[in-house]
DSSP file (Angstrom, degrees, kcal/mol; ACC not computed):
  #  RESIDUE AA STRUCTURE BP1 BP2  ACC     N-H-->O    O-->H-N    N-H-->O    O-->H-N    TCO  KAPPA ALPHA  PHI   PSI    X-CA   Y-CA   Z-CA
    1    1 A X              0   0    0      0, 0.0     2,-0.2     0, 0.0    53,-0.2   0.000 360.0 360.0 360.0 119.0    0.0    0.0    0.0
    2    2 A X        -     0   0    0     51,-2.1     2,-0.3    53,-0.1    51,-0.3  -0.640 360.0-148.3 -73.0 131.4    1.2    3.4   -1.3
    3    3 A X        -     0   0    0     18,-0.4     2,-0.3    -2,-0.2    49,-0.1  -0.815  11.7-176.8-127.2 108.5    0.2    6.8   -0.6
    4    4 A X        +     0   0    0     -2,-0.3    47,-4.0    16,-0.2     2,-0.3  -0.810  23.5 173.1-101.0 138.0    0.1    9.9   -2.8
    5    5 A X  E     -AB  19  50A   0     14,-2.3    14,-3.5    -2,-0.3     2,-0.2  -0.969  29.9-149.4-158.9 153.2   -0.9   12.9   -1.0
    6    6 A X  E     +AB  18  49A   0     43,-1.4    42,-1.9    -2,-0.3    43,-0.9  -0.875  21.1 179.1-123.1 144.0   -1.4   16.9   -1.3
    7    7 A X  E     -AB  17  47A   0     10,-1.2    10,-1.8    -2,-0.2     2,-0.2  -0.968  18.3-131.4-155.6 165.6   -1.0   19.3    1.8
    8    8 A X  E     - B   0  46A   0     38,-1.3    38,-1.0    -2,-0.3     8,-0.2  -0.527  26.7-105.2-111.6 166.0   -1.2   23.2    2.1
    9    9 A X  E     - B   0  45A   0     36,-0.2     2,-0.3    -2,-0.2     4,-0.3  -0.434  52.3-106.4 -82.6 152.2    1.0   25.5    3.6
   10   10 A X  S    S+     0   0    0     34,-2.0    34,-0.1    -2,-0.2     2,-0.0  -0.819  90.4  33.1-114.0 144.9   -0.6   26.8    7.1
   11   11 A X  S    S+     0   0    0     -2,-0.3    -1,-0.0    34,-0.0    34,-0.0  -0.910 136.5   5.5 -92.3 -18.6   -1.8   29.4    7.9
   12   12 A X  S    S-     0   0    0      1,-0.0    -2,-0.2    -2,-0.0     0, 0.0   0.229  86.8-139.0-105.2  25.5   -3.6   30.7    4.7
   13   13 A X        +     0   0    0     -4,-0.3    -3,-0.1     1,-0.1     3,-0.1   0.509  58.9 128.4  60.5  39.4   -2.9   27.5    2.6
   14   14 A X        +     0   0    0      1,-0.2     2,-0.5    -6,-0.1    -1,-0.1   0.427  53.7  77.2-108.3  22.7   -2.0   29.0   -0.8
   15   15 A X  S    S-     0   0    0     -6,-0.0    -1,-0.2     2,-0.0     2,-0.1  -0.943  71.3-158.9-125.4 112.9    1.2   27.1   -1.2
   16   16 A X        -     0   0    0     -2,-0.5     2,-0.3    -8,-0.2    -8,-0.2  -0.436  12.0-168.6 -69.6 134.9    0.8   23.3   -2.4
   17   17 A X  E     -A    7   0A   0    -10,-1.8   -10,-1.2    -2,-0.1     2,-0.5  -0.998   7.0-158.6-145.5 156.1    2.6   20.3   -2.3
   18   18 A X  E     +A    6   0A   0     -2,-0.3   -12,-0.2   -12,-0.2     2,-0.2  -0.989  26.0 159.7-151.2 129.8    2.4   16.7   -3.9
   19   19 A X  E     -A    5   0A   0    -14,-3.5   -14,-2.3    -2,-0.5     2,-0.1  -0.966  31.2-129.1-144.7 143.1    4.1   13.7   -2.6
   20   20 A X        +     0   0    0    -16,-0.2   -16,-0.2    -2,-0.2   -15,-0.1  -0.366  31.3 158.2 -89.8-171.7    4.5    9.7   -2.2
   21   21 A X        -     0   0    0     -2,-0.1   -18,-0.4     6,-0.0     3,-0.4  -0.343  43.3-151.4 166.0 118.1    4.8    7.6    0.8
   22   22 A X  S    S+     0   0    0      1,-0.3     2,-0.4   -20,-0.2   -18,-0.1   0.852 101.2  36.8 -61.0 -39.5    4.4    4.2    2.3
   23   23 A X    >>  -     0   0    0      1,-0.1     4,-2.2   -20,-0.1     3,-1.1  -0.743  66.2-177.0-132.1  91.8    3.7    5.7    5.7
   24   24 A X  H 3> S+     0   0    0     -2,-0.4     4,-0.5    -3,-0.4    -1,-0.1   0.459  80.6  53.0 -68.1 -10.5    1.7    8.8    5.8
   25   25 A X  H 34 S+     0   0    0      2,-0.1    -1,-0.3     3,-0.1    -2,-0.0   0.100 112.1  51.3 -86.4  25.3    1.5    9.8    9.4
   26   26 A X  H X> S+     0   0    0     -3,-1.1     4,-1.2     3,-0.0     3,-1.1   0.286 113.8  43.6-173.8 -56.3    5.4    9.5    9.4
   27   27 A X  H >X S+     0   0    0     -4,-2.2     4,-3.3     1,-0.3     3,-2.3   0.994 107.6  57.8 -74.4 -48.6    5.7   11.8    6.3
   28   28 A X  H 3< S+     0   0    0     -4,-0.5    -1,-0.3     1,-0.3    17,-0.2   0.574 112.4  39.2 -58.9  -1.8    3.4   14.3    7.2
   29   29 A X  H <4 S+     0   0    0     -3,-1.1    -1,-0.3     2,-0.2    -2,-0.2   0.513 107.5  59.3-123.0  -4.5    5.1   15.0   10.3
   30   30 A X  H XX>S+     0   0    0     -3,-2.3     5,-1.6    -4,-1.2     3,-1.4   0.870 107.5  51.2 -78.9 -41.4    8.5   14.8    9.0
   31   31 A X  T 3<5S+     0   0    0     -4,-3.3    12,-0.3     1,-0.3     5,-0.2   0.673 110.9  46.2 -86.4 -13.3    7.4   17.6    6.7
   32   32 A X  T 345S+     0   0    0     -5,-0.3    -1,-0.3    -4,-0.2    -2,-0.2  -0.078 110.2  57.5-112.0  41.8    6.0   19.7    9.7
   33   33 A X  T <45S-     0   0    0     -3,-1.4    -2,-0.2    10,-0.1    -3,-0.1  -0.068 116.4-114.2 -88.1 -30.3    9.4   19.0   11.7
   34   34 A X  T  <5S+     0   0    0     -4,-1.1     2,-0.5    -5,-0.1    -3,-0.2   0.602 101.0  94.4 102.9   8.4   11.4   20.5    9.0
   35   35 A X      < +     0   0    0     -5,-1.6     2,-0.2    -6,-0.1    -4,-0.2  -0.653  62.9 101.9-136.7  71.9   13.2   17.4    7.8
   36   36 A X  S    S-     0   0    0     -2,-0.5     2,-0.2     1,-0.3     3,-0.1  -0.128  96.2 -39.1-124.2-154.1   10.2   16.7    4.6
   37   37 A X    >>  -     0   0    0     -2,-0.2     4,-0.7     1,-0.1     3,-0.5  -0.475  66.1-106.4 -80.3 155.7   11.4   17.7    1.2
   38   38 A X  G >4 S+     0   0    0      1,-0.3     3,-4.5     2,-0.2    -1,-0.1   0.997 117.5  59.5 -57.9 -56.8   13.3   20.9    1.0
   39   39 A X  G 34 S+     0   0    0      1,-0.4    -1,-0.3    -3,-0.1   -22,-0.0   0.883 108.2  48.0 -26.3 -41.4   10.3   22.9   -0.6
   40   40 A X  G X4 S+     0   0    0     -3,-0.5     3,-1.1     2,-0.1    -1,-0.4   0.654  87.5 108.8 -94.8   0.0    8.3   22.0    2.4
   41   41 A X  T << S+     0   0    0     -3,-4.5    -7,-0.1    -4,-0.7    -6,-0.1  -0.222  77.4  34.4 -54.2 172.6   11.1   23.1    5.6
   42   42 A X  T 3  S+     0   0    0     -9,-0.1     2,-0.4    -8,-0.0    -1,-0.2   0.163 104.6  82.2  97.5 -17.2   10.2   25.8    7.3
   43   43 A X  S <  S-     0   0    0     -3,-1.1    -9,-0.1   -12,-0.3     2,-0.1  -0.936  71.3-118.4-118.3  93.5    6.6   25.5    7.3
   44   44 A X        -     0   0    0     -2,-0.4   -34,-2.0   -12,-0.1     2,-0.2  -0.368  36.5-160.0 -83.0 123.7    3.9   23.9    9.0
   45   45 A X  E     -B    9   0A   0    -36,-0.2     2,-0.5   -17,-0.2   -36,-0.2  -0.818   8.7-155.3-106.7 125.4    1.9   21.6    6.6
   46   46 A X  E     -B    8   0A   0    -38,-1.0   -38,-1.3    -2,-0.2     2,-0.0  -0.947  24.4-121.3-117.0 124.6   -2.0   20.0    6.7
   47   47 A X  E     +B    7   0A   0     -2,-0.5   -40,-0.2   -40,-0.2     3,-0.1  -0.118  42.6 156.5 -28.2 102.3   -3.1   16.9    5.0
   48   48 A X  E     +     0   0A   0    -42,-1.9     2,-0.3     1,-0.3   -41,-0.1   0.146  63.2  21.4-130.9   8.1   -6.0   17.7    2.5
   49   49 A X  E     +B    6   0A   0    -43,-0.9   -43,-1.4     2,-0.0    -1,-0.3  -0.886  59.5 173.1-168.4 133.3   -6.1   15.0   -0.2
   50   50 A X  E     -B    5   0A   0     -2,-0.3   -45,-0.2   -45,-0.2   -47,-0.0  -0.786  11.6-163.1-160.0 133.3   -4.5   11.4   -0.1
   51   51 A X        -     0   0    0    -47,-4.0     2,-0.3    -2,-0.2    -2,-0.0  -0.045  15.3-138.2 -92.6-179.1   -5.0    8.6   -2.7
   52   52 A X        -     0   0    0    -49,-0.1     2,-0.3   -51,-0.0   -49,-0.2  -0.959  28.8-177.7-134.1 152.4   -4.1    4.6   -1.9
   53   53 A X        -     0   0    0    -51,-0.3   -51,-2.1    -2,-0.3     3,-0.0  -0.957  32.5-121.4-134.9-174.9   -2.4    2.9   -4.5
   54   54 A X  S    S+     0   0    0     -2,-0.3    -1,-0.1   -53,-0.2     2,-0.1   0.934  82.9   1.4 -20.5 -83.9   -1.0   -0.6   -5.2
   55   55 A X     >  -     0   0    0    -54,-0.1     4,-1.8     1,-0.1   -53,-0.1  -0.471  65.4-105.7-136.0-152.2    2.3    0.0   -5.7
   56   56 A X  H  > S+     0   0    0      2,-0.2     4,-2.1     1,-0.2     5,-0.2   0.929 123.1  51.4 -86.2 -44.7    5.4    2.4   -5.9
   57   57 A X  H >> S+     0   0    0      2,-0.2     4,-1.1     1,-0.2     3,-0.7   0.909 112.8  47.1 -53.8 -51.2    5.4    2.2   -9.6
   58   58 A X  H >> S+     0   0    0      1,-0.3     3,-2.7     2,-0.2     4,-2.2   0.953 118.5  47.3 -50.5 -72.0    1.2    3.2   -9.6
   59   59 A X  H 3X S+     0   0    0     -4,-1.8     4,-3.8     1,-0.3     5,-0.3   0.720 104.0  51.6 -57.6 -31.5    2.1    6.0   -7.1
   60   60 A X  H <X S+     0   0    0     -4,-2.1     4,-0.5    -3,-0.7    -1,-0.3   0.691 111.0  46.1 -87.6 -13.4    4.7    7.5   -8.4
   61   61 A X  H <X S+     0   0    0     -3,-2.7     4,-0.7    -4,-1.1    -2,-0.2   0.770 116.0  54.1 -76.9 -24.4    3.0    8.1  -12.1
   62   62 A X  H  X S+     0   0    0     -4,-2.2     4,-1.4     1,-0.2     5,-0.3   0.969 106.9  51.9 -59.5 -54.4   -0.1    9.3   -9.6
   63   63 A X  H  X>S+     0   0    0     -4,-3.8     4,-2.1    -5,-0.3     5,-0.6   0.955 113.8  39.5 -53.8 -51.1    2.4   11.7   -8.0
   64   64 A X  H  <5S+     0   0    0     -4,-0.5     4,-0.3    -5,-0.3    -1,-0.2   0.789 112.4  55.9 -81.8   2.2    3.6   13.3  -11.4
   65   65 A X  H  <5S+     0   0    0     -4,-0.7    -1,-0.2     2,-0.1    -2,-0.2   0.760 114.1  38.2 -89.8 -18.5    0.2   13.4  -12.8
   66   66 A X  H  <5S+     0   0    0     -4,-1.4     7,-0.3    -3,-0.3    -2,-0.2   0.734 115.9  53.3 -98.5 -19.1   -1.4   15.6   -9.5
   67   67 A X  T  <5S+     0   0    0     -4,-2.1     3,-0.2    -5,-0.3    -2,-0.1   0.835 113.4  49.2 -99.4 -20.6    1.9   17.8   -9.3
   68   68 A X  S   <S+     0   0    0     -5,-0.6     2,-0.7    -4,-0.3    -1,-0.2   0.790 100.6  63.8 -58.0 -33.8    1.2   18.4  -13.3
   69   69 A X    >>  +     0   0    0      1,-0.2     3,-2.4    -4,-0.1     4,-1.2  -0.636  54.4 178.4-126.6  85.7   -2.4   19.4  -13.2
   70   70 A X  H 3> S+     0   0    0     -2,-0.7     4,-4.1     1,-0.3    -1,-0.2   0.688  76.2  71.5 -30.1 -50.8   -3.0   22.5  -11.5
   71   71 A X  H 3> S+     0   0    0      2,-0.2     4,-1.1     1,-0.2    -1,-0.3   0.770  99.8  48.3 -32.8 -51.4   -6.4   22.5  -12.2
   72   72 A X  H X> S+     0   0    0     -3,-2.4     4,-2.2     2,-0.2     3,-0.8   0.844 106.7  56.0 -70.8 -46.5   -6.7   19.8   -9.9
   73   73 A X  H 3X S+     0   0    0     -4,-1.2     4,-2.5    -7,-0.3    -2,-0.2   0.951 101.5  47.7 -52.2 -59.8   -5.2   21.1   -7.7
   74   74 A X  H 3X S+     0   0    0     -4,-4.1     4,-0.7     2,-0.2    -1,-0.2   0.401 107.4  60.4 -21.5 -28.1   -6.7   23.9   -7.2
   75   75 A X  H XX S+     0   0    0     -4,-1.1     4,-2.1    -3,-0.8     3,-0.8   0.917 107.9  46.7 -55.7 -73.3  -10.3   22.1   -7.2
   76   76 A X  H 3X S+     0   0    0     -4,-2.2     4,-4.1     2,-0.2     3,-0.2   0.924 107.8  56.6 -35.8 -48.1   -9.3   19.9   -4.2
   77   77 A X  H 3X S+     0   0    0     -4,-2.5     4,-1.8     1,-0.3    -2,-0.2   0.779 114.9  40.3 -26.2 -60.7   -8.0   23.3   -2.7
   78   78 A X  H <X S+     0   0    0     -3,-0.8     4,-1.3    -4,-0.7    -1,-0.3   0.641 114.1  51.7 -63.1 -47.9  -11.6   24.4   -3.2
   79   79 A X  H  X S+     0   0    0     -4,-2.1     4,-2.6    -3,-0.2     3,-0.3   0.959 107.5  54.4 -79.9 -43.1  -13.0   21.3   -2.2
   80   80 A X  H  X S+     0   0    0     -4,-4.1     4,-1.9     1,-0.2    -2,-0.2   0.915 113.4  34.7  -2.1 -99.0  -11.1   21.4    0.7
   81   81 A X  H  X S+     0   0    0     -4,-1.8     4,-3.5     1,-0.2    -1,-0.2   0.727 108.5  61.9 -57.5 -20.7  -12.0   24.6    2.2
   82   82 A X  H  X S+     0   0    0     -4,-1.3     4,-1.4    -3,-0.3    -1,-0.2   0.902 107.2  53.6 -80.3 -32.8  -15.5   24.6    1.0
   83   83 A X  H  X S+     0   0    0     -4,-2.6     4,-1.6    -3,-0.2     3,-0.4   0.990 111.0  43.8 -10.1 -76.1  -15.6   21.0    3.6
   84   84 A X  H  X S+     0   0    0     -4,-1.9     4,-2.2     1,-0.3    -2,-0.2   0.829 111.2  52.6 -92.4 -41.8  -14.5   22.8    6.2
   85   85 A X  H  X S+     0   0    0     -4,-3.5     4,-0.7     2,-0.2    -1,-0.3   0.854 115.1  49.6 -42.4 -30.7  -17.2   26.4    5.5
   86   86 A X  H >< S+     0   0    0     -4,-1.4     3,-2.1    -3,-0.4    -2,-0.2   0.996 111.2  46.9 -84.5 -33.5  -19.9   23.8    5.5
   87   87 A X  H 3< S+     0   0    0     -4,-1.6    -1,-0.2     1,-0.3    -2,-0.2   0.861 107.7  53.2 -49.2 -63.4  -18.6   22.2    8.9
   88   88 A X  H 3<        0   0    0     -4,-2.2    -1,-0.3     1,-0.3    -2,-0.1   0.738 360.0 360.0 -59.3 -21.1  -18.2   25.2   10.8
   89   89 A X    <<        0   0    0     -3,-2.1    -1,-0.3    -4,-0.7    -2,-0.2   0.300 360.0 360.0 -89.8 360.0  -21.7   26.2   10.0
């Protein structure tokens, strides 16, 4: 089991990142520890999209296909926060 996964920059979330991993509570906290991919130091990160796949090969076409298509990103983004307006309400 493989994980590809998108997380926002905290606190106003407009900077994105797209990533694999075997163990996704592990990565996600490496990357808000500072010792993630360089892009992400520095930053405190939350987990807003994560796929499952098969295998490494699956995940790592998954990975260049989400860090490719802005579009998409930007929709989760949007689906994201529009989650979390209906929630509060």
């Amino acid at each position: 089991m493989v994980f590809v996964y998108l997380i926002l920059a905290k606190p106003n979330y407009s900077l994105s990142y797209v990533g694999w991993t075997i163990d996704l509570k592990k990565r996600i906290k490496l990357h808000n520890e500072g010792k993630g991919a360089k892009f992400t130091r520095g930053r405190k990160w939350k987990l807003v999209y994560y796929e499952v796949l098969n295998n490494k090969s699956e995940a790592l076409k998954r990975e260049f296909e989400l860090k490719k298509d802005r579009k998409l990103r930007n929709y989760i983004k949007k689906m994201y926060f529009k989650k979390n307006v209906l929630n509060e309400k």
